[in-house]
KOLGU-4560 file (N, C-alpha, C; in nm, 3 decimals, padded with zeros to 5 digits):
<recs>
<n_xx: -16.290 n_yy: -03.907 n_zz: -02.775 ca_xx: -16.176 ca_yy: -03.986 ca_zz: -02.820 c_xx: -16.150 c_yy: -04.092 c_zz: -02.714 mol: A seq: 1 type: UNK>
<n_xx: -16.154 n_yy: -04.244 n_zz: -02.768 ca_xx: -16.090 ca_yy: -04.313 ca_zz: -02.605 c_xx: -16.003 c_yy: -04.343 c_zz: -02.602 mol: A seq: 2 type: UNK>
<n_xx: -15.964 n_yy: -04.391 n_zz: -02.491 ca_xx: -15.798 ca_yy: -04.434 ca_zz: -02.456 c_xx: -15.721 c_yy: -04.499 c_zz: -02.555 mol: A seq: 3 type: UNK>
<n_xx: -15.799 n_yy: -04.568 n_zz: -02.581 ca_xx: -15.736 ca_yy: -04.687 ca_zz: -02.709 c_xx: -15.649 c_yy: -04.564 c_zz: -02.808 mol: A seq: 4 type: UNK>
<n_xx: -15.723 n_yy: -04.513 n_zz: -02.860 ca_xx: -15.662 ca_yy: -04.418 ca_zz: -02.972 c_xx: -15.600 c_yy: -04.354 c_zz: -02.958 mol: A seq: 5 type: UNK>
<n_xx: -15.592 n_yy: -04.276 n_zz: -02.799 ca_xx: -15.494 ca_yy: -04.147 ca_zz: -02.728 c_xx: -15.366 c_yy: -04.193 c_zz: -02.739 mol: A seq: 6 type: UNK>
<n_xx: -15.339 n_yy: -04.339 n_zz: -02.702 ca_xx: -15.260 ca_yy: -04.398 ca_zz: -02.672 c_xx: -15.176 c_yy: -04.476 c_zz: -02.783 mol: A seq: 7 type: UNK>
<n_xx: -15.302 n_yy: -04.472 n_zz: -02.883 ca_xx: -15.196 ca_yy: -04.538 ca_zz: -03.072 c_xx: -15.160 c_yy: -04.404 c_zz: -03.064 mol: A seq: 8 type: UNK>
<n_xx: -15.188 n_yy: -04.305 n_zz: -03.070 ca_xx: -15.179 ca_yy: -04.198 ca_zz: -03.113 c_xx: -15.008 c_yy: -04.096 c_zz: -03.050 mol: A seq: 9 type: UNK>
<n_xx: -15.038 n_yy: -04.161 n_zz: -02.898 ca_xx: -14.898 ca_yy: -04.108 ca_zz: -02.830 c_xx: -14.811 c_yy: -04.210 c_zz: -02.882 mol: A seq: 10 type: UNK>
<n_xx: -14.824 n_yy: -04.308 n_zz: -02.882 ca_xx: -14.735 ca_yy: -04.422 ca_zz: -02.939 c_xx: -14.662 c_yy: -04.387 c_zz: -03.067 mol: A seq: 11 type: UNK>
<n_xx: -14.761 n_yy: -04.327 n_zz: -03.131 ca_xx: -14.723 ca_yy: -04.267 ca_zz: -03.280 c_xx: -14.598 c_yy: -04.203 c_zz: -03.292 mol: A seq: 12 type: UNK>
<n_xx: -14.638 n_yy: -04.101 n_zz: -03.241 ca_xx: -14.601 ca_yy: -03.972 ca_zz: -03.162 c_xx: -14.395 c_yy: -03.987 c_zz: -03.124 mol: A seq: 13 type: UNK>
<n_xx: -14.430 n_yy: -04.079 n_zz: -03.016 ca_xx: -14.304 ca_yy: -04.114 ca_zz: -02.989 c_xx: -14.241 c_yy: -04.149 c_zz: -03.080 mol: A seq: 14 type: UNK>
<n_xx: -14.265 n_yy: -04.302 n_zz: -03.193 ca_xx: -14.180 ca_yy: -04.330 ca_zz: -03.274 c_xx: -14.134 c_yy: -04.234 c_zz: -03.367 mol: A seq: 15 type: UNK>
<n_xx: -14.171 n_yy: -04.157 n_zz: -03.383 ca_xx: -14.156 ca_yy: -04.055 ca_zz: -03.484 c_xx: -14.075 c_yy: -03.951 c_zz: -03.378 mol: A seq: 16 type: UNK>
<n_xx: -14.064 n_yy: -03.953 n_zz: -03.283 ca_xx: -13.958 ca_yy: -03.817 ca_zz: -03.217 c_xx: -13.844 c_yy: -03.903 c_zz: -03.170 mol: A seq: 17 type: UNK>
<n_xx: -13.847 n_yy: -04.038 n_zz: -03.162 ca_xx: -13.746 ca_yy: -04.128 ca_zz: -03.157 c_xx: -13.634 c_yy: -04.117 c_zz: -03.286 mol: A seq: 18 type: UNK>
<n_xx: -13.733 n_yy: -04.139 n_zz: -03.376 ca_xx: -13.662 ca_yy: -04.133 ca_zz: -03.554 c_xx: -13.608 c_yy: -03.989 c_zz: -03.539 mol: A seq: 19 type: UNK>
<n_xx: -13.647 n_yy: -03.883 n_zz: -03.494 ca_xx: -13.596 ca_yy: -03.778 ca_zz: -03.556 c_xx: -13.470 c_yy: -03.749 c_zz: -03.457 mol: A seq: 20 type: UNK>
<n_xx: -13.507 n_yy: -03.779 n_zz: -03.360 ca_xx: -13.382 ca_yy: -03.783 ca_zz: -03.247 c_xx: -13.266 c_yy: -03.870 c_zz: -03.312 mol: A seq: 21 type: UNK>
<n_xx: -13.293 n_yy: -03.993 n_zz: -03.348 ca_xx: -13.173 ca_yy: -04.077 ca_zz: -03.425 c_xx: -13.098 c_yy: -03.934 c_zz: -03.580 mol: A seq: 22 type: UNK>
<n_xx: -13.199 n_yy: -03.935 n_zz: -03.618 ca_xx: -13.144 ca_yy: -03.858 ca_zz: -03.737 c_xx: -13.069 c_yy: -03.746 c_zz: -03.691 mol: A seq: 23 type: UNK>
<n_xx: -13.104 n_yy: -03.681 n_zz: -03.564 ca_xx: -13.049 ca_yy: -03.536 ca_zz: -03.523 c_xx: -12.862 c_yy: -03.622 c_zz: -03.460 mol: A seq: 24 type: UNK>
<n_xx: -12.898 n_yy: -03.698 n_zz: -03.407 ca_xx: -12.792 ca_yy: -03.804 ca_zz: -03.355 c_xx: -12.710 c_yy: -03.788 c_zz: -03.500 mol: A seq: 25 type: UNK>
<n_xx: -12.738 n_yy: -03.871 n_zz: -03.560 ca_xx: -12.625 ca_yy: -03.906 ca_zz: -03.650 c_xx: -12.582 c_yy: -03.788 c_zz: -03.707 mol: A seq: 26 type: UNK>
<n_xx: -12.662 n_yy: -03.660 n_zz: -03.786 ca_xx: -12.608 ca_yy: -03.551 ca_zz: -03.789 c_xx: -12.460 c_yy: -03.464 c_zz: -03.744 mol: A seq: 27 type: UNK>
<n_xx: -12.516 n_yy: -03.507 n_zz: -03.590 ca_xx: -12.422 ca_yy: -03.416 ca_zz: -03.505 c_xx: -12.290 c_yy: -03.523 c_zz: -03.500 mol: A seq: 28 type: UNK>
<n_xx: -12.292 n_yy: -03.662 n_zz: -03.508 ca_xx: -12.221 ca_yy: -03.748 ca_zz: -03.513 c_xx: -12.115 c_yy: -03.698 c_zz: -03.639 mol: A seq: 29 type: UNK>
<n_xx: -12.169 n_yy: -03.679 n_zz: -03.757 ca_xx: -12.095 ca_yy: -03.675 ca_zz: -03.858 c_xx: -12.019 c_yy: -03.482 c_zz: -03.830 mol: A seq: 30 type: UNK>
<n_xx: -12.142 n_yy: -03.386 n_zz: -03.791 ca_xx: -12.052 ca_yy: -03.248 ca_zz: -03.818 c_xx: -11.930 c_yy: -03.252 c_zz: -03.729 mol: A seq: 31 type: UNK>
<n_xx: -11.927 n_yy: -03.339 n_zz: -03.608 ca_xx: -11.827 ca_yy: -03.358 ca_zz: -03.511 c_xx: -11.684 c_yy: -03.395 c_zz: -03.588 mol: A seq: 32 type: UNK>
<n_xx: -11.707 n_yy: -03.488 n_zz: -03.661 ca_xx: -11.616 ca_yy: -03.576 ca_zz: -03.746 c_xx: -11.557 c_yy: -03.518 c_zz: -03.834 mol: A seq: 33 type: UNK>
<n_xx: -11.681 n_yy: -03.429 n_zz: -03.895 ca_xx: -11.594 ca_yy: -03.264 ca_zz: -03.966 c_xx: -11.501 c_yy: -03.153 c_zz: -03.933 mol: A seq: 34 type: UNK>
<n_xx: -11.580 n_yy: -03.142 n_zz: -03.750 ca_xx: -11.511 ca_yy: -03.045 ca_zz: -03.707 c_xx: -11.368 c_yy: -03.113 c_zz: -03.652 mol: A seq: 35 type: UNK>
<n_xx: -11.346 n_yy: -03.225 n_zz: -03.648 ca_xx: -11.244 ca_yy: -03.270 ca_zz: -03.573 c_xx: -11.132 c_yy: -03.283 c_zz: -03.698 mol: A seq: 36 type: UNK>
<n_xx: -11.182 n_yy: -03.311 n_zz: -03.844 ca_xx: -11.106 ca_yy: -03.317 ca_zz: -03.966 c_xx: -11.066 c_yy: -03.197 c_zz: -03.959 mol: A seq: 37 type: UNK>
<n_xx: -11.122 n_yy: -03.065 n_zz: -03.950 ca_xx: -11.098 ca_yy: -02.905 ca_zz: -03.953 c_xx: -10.974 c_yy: -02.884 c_zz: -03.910 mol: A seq: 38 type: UNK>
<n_xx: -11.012 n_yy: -02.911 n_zz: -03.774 ca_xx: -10.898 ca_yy: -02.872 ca_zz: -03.672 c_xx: -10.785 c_yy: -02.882 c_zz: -03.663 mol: A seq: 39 type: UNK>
<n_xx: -10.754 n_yy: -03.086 n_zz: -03.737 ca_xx: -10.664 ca_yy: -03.113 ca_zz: -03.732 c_xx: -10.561 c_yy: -03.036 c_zz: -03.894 mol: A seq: 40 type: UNK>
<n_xx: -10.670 n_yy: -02.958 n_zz: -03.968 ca_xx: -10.608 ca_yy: -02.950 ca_zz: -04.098 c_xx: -10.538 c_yy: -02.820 c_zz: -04.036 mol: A seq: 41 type: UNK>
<n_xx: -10.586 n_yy: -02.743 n_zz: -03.988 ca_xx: -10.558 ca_yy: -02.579 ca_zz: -03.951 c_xx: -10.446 c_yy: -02.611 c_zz: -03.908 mol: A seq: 42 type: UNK>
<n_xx: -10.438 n_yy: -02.695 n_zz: -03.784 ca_xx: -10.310 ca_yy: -02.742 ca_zz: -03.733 c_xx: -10.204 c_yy: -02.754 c_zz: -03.789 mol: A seq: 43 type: UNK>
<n_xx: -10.202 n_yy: -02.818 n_zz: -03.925 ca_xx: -10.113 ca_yy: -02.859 ca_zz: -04.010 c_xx: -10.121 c_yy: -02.757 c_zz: -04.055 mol: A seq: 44 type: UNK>
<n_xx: -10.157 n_yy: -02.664 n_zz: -04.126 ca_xx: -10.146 ca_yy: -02.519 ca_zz: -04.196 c_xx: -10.060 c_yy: -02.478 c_zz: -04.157 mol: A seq: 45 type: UNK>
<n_xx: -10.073 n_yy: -02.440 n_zz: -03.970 ca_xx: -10.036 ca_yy: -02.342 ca_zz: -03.904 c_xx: -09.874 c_yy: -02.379 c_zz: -03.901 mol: A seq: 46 type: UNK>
<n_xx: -09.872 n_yy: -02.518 n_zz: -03.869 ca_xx: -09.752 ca_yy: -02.551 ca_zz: -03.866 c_xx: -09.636 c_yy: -02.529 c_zz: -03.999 mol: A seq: 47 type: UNK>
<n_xx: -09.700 n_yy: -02.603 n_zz: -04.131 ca_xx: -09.638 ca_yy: -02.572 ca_zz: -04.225 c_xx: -09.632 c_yy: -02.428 c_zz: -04.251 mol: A seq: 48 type: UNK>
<n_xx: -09.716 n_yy: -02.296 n_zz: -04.199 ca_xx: -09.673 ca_yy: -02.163 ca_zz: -04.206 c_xx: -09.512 c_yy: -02.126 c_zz: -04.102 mol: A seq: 49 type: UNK>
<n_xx: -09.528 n_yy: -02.207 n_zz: -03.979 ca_xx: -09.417 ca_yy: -02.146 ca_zz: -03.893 c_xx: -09.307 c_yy: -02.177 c_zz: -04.004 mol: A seq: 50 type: UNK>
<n_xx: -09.313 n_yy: -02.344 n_zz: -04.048 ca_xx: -09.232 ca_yy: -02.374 ca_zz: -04.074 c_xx: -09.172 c_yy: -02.317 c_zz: -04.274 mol: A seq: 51 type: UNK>
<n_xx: -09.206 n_yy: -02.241 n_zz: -04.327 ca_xx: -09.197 ca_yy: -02.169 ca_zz: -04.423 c_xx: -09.172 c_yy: -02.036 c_zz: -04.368 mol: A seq: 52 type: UNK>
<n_xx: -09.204 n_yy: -01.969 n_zz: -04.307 ca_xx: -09.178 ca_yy: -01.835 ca_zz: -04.227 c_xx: -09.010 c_yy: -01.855 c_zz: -04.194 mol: A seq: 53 type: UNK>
<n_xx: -08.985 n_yy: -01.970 n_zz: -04.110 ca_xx: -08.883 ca_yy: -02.012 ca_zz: -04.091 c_xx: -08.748 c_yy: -02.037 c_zz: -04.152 mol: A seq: 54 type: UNK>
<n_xx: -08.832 n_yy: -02.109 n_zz: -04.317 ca_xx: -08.701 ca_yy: -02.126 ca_zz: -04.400 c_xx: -08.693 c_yy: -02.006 c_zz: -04.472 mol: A seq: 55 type: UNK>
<n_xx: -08.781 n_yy: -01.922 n_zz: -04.492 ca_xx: -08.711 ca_yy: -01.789 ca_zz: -04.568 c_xx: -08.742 c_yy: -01.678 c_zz: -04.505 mol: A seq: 56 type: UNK>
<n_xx: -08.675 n_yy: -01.670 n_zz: -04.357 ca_xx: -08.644 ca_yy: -01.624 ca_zz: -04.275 c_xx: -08.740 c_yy: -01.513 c_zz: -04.251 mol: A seq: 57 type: UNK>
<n_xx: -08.875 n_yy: -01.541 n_zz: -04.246 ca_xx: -08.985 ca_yy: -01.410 ca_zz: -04.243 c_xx: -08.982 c_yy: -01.363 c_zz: -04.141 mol: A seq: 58 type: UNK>
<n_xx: -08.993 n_yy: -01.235 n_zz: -04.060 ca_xx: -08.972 ca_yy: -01.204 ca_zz: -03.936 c_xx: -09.105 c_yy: -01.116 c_zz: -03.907 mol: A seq: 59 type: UNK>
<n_xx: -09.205 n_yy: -01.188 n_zz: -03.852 ca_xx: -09.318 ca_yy: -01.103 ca_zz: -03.823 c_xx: -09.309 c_yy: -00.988 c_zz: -03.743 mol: A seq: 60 type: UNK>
<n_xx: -09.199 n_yy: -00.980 n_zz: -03.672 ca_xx: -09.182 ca_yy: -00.879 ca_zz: -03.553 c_xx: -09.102 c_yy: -00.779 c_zz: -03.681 mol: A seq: 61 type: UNK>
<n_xx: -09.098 n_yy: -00.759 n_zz: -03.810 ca_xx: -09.021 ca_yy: -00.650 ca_zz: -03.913 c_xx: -09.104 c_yy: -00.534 c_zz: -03.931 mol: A seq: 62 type: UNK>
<n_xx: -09.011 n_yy: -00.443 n_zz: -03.907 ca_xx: -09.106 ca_yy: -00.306 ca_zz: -03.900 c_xx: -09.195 c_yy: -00.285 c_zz: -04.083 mol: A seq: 63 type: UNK>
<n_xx: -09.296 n_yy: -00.214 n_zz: -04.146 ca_xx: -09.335 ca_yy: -00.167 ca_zz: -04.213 c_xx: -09.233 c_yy: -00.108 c_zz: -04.317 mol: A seq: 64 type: UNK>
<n_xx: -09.234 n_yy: -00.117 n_zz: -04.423 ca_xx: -09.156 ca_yy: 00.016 ca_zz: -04.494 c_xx: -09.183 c_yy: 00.152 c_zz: -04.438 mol: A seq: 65 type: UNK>
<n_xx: -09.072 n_yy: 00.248 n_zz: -04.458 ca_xx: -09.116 ca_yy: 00.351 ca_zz: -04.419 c_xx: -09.202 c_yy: 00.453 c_zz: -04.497 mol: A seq: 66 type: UNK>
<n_xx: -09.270 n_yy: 00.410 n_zz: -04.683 ca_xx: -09.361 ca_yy: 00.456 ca_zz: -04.728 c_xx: -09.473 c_yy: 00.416 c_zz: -04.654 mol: A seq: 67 type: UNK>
<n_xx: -09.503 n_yy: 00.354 n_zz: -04.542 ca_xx: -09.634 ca_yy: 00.314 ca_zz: -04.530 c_xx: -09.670 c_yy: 00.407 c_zz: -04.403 mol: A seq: 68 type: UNK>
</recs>
């Protein structure tokens, strides 16, 4: 094999682990963007739970019935 070809050949090589590196890039670009949408939703959950707990006076610290 001579150089000439080793060398189309690594050349190849690279562009193609370049491309897949971009694609793995943008991937992680977008699940980030998901996970950061997530977070901020839970947030808001959590909050609108205190704040419903709150207006009808739920008291997590309330003992069990005593059938249980």
């Amino acid at each position: 094999m001579s150089l000439e070809i080793r060398i189309t050949d690594l050349e190849t090589r690279l562009a193609f682990q370049d491309d897949t590196i971009q694609a793995l890039n943008d991937v992680l670009v977008a699940q980030q963007r998901v996970l950061e949408r997530l977070q901020l939703q839970v947030e808001m959950l959590s909050k609108r739970q205190d704040e419903l707990q709150g207006q009808f006076g739920i008291d997590e610290d309330e003992a069990p019935p005593p059938h249980y």
